[in-house]
C-alpha positions in Angstrom: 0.0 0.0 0.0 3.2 2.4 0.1 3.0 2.8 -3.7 -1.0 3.7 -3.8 0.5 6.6 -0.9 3.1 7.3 -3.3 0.5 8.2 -6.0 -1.9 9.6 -3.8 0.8 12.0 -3.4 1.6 12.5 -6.6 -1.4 13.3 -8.1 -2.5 15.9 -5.5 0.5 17.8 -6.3 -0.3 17.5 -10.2 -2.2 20.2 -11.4 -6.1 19.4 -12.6 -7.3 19.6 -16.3 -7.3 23.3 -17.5 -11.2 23.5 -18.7 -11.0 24.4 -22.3 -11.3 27.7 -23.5 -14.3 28.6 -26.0 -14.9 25.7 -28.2 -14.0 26.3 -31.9 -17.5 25.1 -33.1 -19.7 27.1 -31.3 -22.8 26.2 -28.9 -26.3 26.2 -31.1 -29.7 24.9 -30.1 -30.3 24.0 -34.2 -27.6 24.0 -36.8 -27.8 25.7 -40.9 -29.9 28.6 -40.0 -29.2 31.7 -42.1 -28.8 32.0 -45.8 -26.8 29.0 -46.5 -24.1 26.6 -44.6 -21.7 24.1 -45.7 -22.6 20.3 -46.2 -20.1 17.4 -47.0 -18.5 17.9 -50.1 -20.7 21.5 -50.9 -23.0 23.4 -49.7 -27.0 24.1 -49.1 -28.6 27.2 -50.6 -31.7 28.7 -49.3 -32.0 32.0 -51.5 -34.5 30.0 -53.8 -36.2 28.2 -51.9 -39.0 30.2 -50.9 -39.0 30.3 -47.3 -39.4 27.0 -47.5 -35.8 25.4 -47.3 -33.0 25.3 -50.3 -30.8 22.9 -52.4 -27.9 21.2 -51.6 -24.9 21.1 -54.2 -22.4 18.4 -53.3 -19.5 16.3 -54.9 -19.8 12.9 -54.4 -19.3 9.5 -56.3 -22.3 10.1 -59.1 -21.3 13.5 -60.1 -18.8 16.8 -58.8 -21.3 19.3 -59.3 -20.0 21.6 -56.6 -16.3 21.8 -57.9 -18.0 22.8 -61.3 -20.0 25.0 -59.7 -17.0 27.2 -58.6 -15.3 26.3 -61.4 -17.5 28.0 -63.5 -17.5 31.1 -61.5 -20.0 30.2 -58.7 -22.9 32.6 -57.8 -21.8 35.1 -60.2 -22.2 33.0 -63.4 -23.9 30.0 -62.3 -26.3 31.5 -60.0 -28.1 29.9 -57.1 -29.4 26.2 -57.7 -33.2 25.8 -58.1 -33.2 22.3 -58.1 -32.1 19.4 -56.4 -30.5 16.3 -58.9 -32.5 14.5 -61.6 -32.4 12.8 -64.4 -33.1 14.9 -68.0 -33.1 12.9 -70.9 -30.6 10.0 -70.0 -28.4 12.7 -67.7 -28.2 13.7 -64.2 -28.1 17.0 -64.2 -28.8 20.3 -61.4 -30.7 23.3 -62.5 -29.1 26.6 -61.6 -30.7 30.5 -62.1 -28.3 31.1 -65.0 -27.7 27.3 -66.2 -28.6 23.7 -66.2 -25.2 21.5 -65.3 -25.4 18.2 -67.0 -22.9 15.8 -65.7 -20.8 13.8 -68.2 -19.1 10.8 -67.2 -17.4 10.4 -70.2 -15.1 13.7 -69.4 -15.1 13.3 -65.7 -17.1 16.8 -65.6 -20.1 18.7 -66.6 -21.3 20.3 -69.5 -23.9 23.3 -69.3 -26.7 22.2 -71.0 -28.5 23.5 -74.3 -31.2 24.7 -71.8 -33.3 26.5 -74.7 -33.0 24.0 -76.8 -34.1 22.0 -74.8 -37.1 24.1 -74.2 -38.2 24.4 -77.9 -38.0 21.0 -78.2 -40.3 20.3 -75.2 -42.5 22.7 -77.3 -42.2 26.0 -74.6 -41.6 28.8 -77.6 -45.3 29.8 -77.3 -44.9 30.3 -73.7 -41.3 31.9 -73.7 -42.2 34.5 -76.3 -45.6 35.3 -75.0 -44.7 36.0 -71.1 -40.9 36.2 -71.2 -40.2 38.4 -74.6 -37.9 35.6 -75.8 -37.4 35.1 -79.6 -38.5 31.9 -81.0 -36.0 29.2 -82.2 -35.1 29.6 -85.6 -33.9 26.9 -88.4 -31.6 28.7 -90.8 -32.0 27.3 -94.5 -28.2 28.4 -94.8 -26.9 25.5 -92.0 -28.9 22.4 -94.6 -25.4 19.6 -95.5 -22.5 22.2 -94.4 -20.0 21.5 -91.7 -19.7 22.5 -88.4 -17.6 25.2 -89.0 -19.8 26.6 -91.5 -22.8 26.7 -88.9 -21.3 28.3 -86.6 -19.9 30.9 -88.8 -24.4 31.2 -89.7 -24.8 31.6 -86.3 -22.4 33.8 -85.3 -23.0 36.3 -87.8 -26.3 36.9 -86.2 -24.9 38.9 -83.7 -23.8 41.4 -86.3 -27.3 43.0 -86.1 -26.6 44.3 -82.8 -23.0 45.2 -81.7 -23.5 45.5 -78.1 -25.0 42.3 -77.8 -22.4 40.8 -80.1 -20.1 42.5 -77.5 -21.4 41.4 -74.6 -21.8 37.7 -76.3 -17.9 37.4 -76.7 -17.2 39.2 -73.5 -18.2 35.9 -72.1 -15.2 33.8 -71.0 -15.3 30.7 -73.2 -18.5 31.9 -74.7 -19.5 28.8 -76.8 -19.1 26.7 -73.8 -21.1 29.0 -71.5 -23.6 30.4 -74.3 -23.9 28.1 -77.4 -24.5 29.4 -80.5 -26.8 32.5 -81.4 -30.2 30.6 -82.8 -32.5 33.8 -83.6 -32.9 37.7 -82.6 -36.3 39.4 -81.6 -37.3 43.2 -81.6 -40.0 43.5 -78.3 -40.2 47.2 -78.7 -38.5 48.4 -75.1 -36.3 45.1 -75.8 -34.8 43.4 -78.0 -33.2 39.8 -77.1 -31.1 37.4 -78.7 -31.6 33.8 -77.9 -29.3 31.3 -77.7 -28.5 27.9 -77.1 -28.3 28.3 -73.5 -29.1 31.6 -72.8 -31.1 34.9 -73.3 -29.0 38.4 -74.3 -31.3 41.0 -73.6 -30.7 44.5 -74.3 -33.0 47.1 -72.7 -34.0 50.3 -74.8 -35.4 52.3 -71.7 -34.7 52.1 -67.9 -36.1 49.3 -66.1 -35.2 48.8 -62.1 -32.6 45.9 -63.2 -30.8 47.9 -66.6 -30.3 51.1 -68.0 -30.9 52.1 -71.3 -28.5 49.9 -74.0 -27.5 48.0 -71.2 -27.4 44.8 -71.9 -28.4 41.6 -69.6 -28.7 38.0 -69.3 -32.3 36.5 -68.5 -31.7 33.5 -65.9 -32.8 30.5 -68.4 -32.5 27.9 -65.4 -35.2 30.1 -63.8 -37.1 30.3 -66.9 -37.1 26.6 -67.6 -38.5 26.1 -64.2 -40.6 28.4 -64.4 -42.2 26.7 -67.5 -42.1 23.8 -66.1 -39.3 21.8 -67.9 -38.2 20.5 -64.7 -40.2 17.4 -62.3 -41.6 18.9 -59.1 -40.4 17.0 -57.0 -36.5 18.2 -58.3 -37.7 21.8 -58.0 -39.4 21.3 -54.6 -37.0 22.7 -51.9 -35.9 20.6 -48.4 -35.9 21.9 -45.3 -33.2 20.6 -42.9 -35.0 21.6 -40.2 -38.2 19.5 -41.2 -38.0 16.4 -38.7 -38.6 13.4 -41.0 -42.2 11.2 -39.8 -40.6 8.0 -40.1 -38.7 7.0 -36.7 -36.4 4.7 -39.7 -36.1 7.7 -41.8 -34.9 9.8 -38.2 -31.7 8.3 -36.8 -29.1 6.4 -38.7 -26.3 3.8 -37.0 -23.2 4.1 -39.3 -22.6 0.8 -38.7 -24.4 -2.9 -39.2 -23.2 -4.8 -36.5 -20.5 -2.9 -34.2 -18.1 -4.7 -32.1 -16.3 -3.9 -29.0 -13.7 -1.3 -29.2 -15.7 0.5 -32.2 -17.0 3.7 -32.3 -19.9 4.4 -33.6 -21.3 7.4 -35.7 -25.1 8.3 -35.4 -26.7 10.9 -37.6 -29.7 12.8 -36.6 -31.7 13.9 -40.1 -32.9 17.0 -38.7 -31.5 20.1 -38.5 -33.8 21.5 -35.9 -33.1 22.3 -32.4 -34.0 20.6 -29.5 -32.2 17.2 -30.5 -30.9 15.0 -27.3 -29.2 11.5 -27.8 -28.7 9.0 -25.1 -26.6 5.6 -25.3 -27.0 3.2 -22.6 -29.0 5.9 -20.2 -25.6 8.1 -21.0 -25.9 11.5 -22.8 -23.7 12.2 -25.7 -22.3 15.7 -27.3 -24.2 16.5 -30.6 -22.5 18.3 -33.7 -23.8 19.9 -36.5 -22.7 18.8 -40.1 -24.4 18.5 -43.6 -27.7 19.9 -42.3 -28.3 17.3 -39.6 -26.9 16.6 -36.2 -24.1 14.2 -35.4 -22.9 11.6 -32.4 -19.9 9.7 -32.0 -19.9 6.8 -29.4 -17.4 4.9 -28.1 -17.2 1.0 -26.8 -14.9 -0.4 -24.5 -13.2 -3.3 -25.4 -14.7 -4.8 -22.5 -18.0 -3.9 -23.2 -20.8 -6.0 -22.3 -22.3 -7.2 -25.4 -25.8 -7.8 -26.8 -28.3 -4.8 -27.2 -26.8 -1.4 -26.5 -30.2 1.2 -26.3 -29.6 4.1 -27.9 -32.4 6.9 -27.6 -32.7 10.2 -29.4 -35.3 12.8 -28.8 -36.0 15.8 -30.8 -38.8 17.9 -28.9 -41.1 16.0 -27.7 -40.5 13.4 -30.1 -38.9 10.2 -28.6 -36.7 7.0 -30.9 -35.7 4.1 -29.0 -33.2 2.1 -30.8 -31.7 -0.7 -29.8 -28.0 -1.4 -31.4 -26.6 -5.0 -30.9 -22.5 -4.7 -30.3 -20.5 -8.1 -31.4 -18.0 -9.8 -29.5 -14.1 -9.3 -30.9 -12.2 -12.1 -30.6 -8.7 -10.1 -28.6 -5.0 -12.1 -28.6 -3.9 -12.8 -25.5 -0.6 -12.4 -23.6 1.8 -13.0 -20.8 4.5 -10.3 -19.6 7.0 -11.2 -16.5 7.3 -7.6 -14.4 10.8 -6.6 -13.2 11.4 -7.1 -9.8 12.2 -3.5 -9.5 8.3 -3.0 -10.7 7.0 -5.8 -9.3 5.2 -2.8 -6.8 3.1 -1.4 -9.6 1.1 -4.4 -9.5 -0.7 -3.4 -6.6 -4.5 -3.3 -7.8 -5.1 -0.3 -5.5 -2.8 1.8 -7.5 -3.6 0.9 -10.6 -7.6 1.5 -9.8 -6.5 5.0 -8.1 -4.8 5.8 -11.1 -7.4 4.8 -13.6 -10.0 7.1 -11.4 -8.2 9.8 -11.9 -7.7 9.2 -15.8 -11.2 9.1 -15.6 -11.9 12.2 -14.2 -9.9 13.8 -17.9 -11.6 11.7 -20.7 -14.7 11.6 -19.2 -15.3 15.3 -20.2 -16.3 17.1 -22.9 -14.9 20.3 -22.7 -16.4 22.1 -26.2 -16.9 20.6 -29.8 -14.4 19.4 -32.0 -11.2 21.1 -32.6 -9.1 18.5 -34.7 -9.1 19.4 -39.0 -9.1 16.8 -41.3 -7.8 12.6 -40.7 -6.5 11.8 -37.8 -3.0 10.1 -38.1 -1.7 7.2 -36.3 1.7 8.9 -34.4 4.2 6.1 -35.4 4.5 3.8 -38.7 6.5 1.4 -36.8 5.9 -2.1 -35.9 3.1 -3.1 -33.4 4.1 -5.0 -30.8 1.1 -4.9 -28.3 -2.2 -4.3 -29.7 -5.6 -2.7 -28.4 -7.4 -4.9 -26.4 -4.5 -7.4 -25.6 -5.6 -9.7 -22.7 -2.6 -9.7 -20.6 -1.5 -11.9 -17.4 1.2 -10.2 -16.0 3.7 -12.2 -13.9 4.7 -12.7 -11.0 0.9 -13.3 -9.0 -1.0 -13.7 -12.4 -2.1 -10.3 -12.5 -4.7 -9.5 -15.1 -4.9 -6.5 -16.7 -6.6 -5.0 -20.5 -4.1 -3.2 -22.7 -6.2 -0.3 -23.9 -4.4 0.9 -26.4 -1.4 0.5 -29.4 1.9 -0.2 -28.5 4.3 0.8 -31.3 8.2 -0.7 -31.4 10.4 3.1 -30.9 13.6 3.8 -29.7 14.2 6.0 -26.7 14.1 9.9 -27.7 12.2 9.3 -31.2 9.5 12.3 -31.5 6.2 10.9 -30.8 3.8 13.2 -33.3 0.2 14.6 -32.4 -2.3 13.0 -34.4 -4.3 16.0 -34.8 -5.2 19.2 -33.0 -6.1 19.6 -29.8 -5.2 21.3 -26.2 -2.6 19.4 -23.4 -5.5 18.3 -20.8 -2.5 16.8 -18.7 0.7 16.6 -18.8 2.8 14.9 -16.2 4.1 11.7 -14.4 2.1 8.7 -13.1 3.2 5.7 -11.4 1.6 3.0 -13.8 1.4 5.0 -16.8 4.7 7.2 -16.5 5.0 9.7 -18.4 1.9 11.1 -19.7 0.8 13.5 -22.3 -3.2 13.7 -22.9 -4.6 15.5 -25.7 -8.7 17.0 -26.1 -9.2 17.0 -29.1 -13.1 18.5 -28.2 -16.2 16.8 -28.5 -15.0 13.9 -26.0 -12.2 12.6 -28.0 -9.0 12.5 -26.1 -5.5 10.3 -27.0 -3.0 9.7 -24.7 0.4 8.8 -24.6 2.8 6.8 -21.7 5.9 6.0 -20.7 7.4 8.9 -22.1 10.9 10.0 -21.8 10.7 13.4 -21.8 7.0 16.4 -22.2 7.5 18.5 -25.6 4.3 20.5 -24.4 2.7 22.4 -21.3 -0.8 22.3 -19.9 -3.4 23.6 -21.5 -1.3 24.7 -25.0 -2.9 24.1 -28.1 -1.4 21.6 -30.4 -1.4 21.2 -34.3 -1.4 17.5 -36.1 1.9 16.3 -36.1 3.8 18.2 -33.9 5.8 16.5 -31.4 4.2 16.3 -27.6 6.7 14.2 -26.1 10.0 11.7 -26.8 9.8 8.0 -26.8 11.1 6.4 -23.8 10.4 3.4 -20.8 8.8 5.1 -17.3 5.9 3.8 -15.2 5.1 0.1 -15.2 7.2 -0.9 -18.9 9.3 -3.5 -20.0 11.1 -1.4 -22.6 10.8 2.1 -25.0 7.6 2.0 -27.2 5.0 4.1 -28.3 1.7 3.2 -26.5 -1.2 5.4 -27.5 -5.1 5.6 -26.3 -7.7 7.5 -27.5 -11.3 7.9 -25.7 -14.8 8.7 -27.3 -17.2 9.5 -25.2 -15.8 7.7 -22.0 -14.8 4.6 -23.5 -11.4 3.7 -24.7 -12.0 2.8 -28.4 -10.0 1.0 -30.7 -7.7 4.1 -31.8 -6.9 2.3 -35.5 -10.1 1.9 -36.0 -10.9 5.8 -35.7 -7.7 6.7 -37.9 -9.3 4.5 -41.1 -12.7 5.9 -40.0 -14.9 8.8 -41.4 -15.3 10.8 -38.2 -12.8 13.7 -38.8 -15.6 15.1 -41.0 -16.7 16.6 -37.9 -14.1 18.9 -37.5 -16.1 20.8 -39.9 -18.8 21.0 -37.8 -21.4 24.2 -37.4 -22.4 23.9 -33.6 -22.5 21.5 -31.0 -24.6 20.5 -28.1 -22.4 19.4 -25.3 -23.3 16.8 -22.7 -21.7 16.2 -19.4 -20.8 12.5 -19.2 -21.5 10.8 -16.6 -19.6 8.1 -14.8 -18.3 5.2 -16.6 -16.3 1.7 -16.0 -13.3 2.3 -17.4 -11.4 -0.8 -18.2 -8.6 -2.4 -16.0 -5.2 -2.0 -17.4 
């Protein structure tokens, strides 16, 4: 019992976890509100949708139409979208105020699409010349067995009935690609208009409140083909984020199938409205804000009791009960014979005081996330001890749980951070030696032992891959190595398993909703 004094002690001489200043992604009761926010891979517009939601424009596997998007010269040229995805004549393709985007997967890209065309073909002249002063489409006689190059020469001489449109038409950076060819020109009295193949040129002859007089303008045609109705309602029908979905199914998705102990496990919340709680096993969890709908990360011990794990989510007044079953892992087992100069760290009293006060760290969550991007492992070496090791250590059979990676180092090699976050603790312990913990927000901590030497101080902030600490053998270890933790929400999780995973996405996150945790069984070891 000397030892366990020893680290009583020691610990309340060590300075407690600096709480964490203000959290990078801000507190919110409901995430995306205002004009627009950013999604995975894009971004959701509201400016078109009424009052009634937006659009989202997003690069994914089927189609990059938010790198075209600012490719092309975003809001400026493009406009706002006014329609989700669909399918137009054999192409997905996204409608846009000043131009449809058709996706090509020949090229890997998008072409803008022959939106009037289109429109004449769909038999819409009637309508567009009536309400919308466009000129009808027009065959020329002239274009009848002549090459390419020959038609467009036809239709570019067009434009020599009015210089400042013909102006304004090669003004236009890559102006075939953006326009198409000129197709006919139209005298409307106050206006006259040249139509295109995928736009309108209109040039006003008196002051109206969006030109002056001989100024000349381009009419939106993606607003004018949805207008006339080219386009499916339900494409053209705007989402709110913040609309909870009816179907409980439809709610709350489990990233994974079947989870096994030491996994952590993303939920996603399809709301975006306020008032959203989750639970997991009676135990609240911090909520972030991501893509329009609010996200959880939860963490399994490697000694988790398996079966049904309940999981509950409540937006309002609105209850889901879940239940999530969590698999067995089948984890290698091991025997390690303890230095009779450490054979006094073996004394289950110190080990339990020490795990307590570990406890008291990772079992806070101190703000939302502060990492960007992947998280990286901090050594490419050889493992020599992996997470969730069954271990009998000798002499007295003592059992123990490895909780973390053990990586084969030399002593003084840099041990890097594997993202951002701030020093939580920094100090010795009498199991653990030497001890660097990182909070990375949200309730994600790693931590590193048996260090030879600190590179950081309390409560300093940290960027991926700098160095926190050199490589070396203190506390209860057998020789240098790299051995590395991380906790989600209480639990020490597999930390591989969250390097290969899709949870640094949250970095990005809007706002968070933090939750206290409350007191877990943290795993012996």
């Amino acid at each position: 019992m000397a030892a366990a004094l020893i680290l009583a002690l020691a610990l309340a001489a060590l300075p407690l976890p600096l709480a964490a200043e203000v959290p990078e992604v801000p507190f919110g009761a409901a995430c995306g509100f205002g004009a627009d926010f950013p999604i995975s891979g894009g971004h959701f517009f509201t400016q078109t949708g009424s009052g009634d939601g937006g659009y989202p424009v997003r690069d994914d596997d089927a189609a990059k139409f938010w790198t075209a998007f600012q490719e092309l010269g975003g809001i400026q040229v493009v406009g706002y979208p006014v329609s989700h995805r669909f399918v137009l004549h054999g192409f997905l393709v996204q409608a846009f105020q000043k131009m449809v985007l058709q996706w090509d997967p020949s090229k890997n890209g998008v072409n803008v699409a022959n939106t009037m065309d289109v429109m004449n073909r769909e038999g819409h002249d009637d309508w567009l010349e009536s309400f919308r002063q466009v000129p009808r489409h027009a065959i020329l006689p002239e274009d009848a067995g002549v090459p390419f190059s020959q038609i467009m020469e036809n239709h570019l001489a067009l434009l020599d009935v009015n210089p400042a449109i013909r102006d304004a038409y090669f003004a236009v950076p890559s102006w075939l690609t953006r326009l198409g060819l000129p197709i006919a020109y139209g005298d409307f009295g106050a206006m006259v208009a040249m139509r295109t193949q995928r736009a309108v040129l209109q040039q006003w002859l008196v002051d109206v409140p969006w030109a002056r007089a001989g100024q000349v303008v381009f009419a939106n045609s993606g607003d004018l083909a949805k207008e006339a109705g080219l386009f499916p309602v339900a494409a053209t029908t705007p989402f709110d984020p913040h609309v909870v979905p009816p179907a409980d199914a439809d709610l709350v998705i489990v990233d994974a199938e079947m989870p096994q102990q030491g996994d952590a496990i993303g939920v996603r919340v399809q709301t975006a409205a306020g008032g959203v709680t989750l639970r997991w096993n009676g135990q609240p969890a911090p909520l972030v804000c991501r893509d329009g709908a609010w996200h959880a990360v939860l963490g399994t011990a490697s000694t988790a009791t398996t079966g049904p794990q309940a999981l509950q989510v409540s937006v309002g007044e609105r209850m889901v009960d879940i239940s999530v079953e969590l698999a067995e892992r089948d984890f290698p087992s091991a025997e390690f014979h303890i230095p009779a100069s450490h054979e006094d760290l073996l004394d289950d009293a110190v080990a339990q005081e020490e795990r307590e006060f570990v406890a008291t760290i990772v079992q806070r969550v101190n703000g939302g996330p502060l990492w960007t991007g992947p998280f990286q492992s901090p050594s490419s070496g050889r493992v020599t001890s992996p997470y969730g090791e069954r271990r009998t250590l000798q002499p007295g059979s003592y059992m123990s749980v490895h909780e973390g990676v053990d990586y084969a180092a030399p002593t003084g090699a840099p041990i890097p951070a594997p993202n951002r976050g701030r020093v939580a603790f920094v100090g010795p312990l009498t199991i653990r030696g030497n001890t660097v913990i990182l909070d990375h927000g949200f309730g994600v901590f790693t931590l590193f032992y048996h260090l030879h030497d600190f590179s950081v101080l309390q409560g300093q902030v940290v960027e991926r891959g700098a160095t926190v600490g050199l490589v070396g053998s203190t506390g209860r270890s057998t020789g240098p190595h790299i051995h590395w933790e991380m906790y989600v929400a209480g639990a020490a999780v597999d930390p591989v398993g969250w390097v290969e995973g899709p949870f640094y996405m949250l970095g990005d996150g809007e706002s968070f909703v933090p939750a206290q945790l409350g007191e877990s069984d943290p795993a012996a070891g």
